[in-house]
N, C-alpha and C positions, 0 to 999 in steps of 0.2 A: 409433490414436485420432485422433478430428480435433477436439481442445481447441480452442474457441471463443477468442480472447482479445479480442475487438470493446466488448465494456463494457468489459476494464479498461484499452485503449487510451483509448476518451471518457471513461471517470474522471479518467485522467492529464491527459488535456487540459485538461479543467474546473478540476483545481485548479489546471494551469498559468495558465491565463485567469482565475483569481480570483485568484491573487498577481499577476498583470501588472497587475489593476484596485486591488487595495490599493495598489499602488505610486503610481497615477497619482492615488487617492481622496485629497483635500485630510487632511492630517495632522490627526487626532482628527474627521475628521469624521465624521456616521452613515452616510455612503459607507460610509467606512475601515471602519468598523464591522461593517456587514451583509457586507464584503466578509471580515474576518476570522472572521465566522462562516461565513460557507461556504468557505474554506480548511477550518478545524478541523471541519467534516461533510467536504470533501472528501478530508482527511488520513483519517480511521475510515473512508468507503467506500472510498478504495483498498486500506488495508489490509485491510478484511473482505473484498472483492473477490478478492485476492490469495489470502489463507488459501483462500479457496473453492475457486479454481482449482488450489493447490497438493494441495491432498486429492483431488479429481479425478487430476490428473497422479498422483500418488505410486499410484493403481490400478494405473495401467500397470506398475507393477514389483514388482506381488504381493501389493501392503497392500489387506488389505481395507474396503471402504465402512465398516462399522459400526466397525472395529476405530480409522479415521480422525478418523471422526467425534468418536469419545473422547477423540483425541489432543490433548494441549496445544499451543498454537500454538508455545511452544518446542520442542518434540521434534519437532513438524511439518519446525519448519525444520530440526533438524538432518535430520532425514531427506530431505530437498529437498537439501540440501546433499552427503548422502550419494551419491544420485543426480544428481550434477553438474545440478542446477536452478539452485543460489545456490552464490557462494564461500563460505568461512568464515568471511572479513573481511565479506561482506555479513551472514552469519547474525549476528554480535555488531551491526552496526549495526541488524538487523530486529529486535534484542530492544530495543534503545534507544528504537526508534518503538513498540514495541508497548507498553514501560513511556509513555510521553510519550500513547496512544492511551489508555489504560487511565485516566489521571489525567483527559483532558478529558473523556473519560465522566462523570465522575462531578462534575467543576466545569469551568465555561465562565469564568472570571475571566479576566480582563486580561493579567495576567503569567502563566498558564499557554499563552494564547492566544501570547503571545510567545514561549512557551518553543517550544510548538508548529510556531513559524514561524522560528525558528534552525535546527531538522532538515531545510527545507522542501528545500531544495535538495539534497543528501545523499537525502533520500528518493525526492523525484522522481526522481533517475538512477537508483536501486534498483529502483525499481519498472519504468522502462523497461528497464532488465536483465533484469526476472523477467518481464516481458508476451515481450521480445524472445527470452527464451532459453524459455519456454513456448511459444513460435508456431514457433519453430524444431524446437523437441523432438519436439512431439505434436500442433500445430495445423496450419495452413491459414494460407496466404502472402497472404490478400487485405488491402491496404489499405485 
């Protein structure tokens, strides 16, 4: 299989480059602002990215398309994990980001935005894990 991982490489990036600009964005300003809302969209598409790519991957080892598609994104990971994709120590923190993805869905407030932006760091190594250990697995080594 030659598993694309080139979007959720520039995903990671982006949200990297939007917490570098909150950082530098004057405290409470509508910088700060605009910039912690595209963190909290960058945070849900790397994850949704991820899940995507992980149902792709998890083919290669027998699971079927439609059977995937059904799968809860919990079972996803353990099964990614089955398949040395993610540790197990990563799958308990990918449930944590995906309950923290699941609440901004549904409210954008302030203090969920924060809560959001305490995992940031923790997730973005995860996710560079799961781009690095999918490109290694079943993709294609171009930078």
């Amino acid at each position: 299989m030659n598993l694309n991982t080139d979007h959720l490489r520039r995903c990671i990036l982006t949200l990297e480059a939007s917490v570098g600009l909150y950082h530098q964005a004057a405290p409470e300003s509508i910088e700060q602002e605009v910039f912690r809302n595209a963190i909290v969209k960058g945070y849900e598409l790397v994850q949704e990215t991820s899940y995507k790519l992980l149902r792709k991957a998890l083919r290669e080892f027998g699971h079927g398309a439609k059977k995937l598609d059904e799968t809860p994104v919990r079972a996803l990971l353990r099964l990614a994990a089955t398949h040395g994709l993610v540790s197990l120590e990563e799958v308990e923190r990918w449930y944590a980001y995906r309950t923290g993805r699941n609440q901004t869905a549904h409210e954008y407030g302030e203090h969920l935005a924060r809560e959001t932006m305490a995992l940031l760091a923790d997730f973005i190594a995860d996710s560079r894990r799961l781009e690095t250990s999918l490109r290694e697995k079943l993709g294609h080594d171009e930078a």
